[in-house]
C-alpha positions in Angstrom: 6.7 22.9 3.5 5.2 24.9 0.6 1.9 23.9 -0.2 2.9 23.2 -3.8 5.8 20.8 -2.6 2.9 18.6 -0.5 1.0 18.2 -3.3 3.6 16.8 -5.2 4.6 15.2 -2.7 1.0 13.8 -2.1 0.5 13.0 -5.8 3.5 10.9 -6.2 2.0 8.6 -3.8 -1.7 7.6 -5.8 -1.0 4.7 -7.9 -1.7 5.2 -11.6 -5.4 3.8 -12.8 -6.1 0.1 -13.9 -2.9 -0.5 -11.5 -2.6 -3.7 -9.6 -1.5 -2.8 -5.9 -0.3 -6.5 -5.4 2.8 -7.6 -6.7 4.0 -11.3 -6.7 7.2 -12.2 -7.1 9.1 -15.9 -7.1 7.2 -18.7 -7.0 4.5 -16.9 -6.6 4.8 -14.8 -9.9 2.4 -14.7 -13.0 4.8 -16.5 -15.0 6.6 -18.9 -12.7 8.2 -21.9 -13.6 6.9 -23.5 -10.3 3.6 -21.8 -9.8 1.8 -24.8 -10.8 3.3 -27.1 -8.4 2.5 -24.2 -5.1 -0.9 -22.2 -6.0 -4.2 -24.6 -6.7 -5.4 -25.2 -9.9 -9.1 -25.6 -10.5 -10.6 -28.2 -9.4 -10.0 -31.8 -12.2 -13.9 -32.4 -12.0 -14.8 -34.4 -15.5 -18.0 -36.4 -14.4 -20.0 -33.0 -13.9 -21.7 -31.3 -16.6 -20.3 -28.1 -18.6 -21.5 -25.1 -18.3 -22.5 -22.8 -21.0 -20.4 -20.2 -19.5 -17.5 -22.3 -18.5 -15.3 -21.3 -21.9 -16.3 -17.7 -22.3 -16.5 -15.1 -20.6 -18.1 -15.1 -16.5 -21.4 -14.2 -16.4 -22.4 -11.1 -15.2 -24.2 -10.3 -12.2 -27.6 -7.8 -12.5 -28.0 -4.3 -12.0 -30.5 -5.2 -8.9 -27.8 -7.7 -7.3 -24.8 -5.2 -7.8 -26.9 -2.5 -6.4 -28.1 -4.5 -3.4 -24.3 -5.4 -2.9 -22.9 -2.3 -3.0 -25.6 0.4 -1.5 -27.1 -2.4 0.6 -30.4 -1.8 -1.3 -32.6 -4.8 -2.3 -34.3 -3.9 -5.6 -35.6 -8.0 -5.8 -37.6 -7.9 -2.3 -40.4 -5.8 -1.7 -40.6 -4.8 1.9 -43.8 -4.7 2.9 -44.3 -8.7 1.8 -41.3 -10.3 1.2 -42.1 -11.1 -2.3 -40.0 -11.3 -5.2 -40.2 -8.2 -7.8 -40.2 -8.6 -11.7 -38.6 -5.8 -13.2 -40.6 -4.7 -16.4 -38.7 -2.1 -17.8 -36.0 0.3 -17.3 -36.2 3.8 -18.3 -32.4 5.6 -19.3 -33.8 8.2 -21.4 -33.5 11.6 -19.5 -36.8 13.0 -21.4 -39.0 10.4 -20.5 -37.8 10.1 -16.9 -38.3 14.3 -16.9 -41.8 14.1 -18.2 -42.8 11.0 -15.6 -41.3 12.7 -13.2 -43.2 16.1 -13.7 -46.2 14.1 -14.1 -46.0 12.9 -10.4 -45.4 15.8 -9.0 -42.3 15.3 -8.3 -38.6 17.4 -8.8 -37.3 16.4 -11.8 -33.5 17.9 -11.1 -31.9 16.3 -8.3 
């Protein structure tokens, strides 16, 4: 097989992006009829009380907590005592992180 042929034939296979690789169909479908009565609803709880972020949007989780979740690096810890770190600032401009960097001694290009 041609090497050009594989590659179409390999391209045809990735799914386009923002594509959801599970499909539901029946009951079980978006826009069923009878959904309701198979999948769980949440839960009827009136007596508790509401949440500021129960109508809008779900909160989002923190740089530290995705990073830690992802890269398995805990940015919250320190690991010499255990205790909990207070993040001051974070620094996104590339000049200043250049000159800090510099400063330090240390490479500034990765």
């Amino acid at each position: 097989m041609p090497g050009l042929e594989f590659m179409r034939r390999l391209a045809a296979l990735v799914p386009r992006p923002r594509l959801r690789l599970t499909r539901f169909h029946g009951v079980l479908a978006p826009n069923a009829g009878l959904r309701a009565a198979v999948v769980r609803g949440p839960p009827l709880n009136t007596s508790a009380p509401e949440d500021e972020h129960a109508h809008g949007a779900p909160a989002r989780m923190g740089w530290a907590r995705l990073r830690r979740r992802v890269f398995d690096i805990d940015l919250e810890h320190c690991p010499q005592c255990g205790g909990e770190f207070k993040i001051i600032a974070a620094i996104e401009e590339p000049a200043v992180i250049v000159r800090i960097l510099t400063h330090l001694g240390l490479p500034a290009r990765a």
